[in-house]
Structures are given as C-alpha cells and as structure tokens.
C-alpha positions, 0 to 999 in steps of 0.5 A: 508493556507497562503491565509487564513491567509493573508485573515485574516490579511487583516479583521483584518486591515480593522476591525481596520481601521473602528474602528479608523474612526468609534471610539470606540462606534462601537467597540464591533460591528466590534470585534464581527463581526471580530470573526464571520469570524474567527469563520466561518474559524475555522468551515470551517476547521474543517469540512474539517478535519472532512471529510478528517478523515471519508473518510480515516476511511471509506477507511481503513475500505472498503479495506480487512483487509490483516494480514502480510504474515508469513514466509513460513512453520509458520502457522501464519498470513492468513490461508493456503488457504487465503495465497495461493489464496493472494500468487497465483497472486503475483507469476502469476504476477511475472511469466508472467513479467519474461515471457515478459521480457525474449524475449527482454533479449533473443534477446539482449543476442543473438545479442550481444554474440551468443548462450553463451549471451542466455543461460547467459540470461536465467540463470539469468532469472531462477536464479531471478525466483527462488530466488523470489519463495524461498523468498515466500516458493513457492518452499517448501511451498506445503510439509510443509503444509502437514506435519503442517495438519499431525501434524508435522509428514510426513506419507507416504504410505507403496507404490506408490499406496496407498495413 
C-alpha cells in the first residue's frame, strides 16, 4: 500500500511541476489527468476487494456447513447420524496417532525404567485415550442415543434372548 502511495505522490509532484512550467492555462488538463490516475487506483483496488470478498464468499459457501458439536447425550447440533459419521474420523485419527505413538513411548519407558517405564507408558497411553473418548461421549454416547429414540425411557427385554 505504501508503494501505491509513494506512486501517487510522485504523480502528484510531477502534475504540479508541470503546472508551474506549463502555467495555469493547462491547469484544468494536468487535474484531470492527475484524478484519472487516482481514479483508476481507486477502481483497481476495489476490484480487488471485490474479488477477494466473492472468492471468500464462494468458499464459505463451498465448505459443508458443520453446526457446533452439541455436548454428548443433548440432541442438539448434527443429527445422530451426521454426529457419528463427523465423531467417527476424529476418534480413528486419535486412535491410530495414540497407536504410532505408543511404540517409541513404549520403547523409551522400556530402555529407561524396565517393565515398570512400559506399564507407566501405557497407563498414560489409555489414560489420554480415555479422557479424550469421555470428552466427546464416546464412552456413553451409544447408551443415551438409545434412551433419546425411546423417548427417554431405557426398555429392556424381559431376557437375554428377546430383543
């Protein structure tokens, strides 16, 4: 911007150098050639803005519209289905990075306190797994959806067998 800007200024030196050799007969030509280039910034820029503003628009509106995540249980938010399949990759994700970074830990726990460094590993392993599953209701998720469909009520057969 400053460029432009320094640009500009130097127009604006040179249009009144002119004026003063010139004189003031080709006065009213030097300002309105002066305000042709400052206008023909002035459009530059704004078809800029203009541009940069669609193509952002044209870009919110591409992306799929994804609705904050409602805590677990709420039914606000997705849908159960839209919430289990957008649920579904975080929580692979998660797993399968807790799964690649659980070999070097394991290693390292190993090498530097035995068999007590690997199960101390591991606990903090299942421990960050299970606080980020209980963050996202994974670990309940499943039995409030049922009671939500069933209208709030959990009905369970008489036995094991009927369902």
């Amino acid at each position: 911007m400053e460029a432009r800007d320094h640009e500009l200024k130097k127009d604006l030196a040179a249009t009144l150098q002119a004026r003063g050799e010139l004189g003031p007969e080709y006065e009213p030509a030097l300002i309105d050639s002066f305000l042709e280039k400052v206008e023909q910034r002035l459009d530059t820029t704004m078809d800029r803005q203009v541009r940069r503003h669609l193509a952002e628009q044209q870009v919110t509106a591409a992306r799929p519209h994804r609705p904050e995540r409602s805590p677990a249980g709420t039914g606000a938010g997705m849908g159960a289905g839209m919430d289990a399949v957008a649920g579904f990759g975080e929580r692979f994700g998660f797993g399968i990075v807790s799964l690649v970074l659980a070999v070097p830990l394991s290693a390292i726990g190993v090498a530097n306190a035995g068999i007590e460094g690997l199960v101390v590993a591991w606990m903090g392993i299942v421990g960050v797994n299970a606080v980020h599953a209980a963050r996202n209701g994974g670990l309940f998720r499943q039995r409030e959806r049922g009671r939500e469909r069933k209208g709030g009520q959990e009905r369970r057969p008489a036995s094991e067998w009927q369902d």
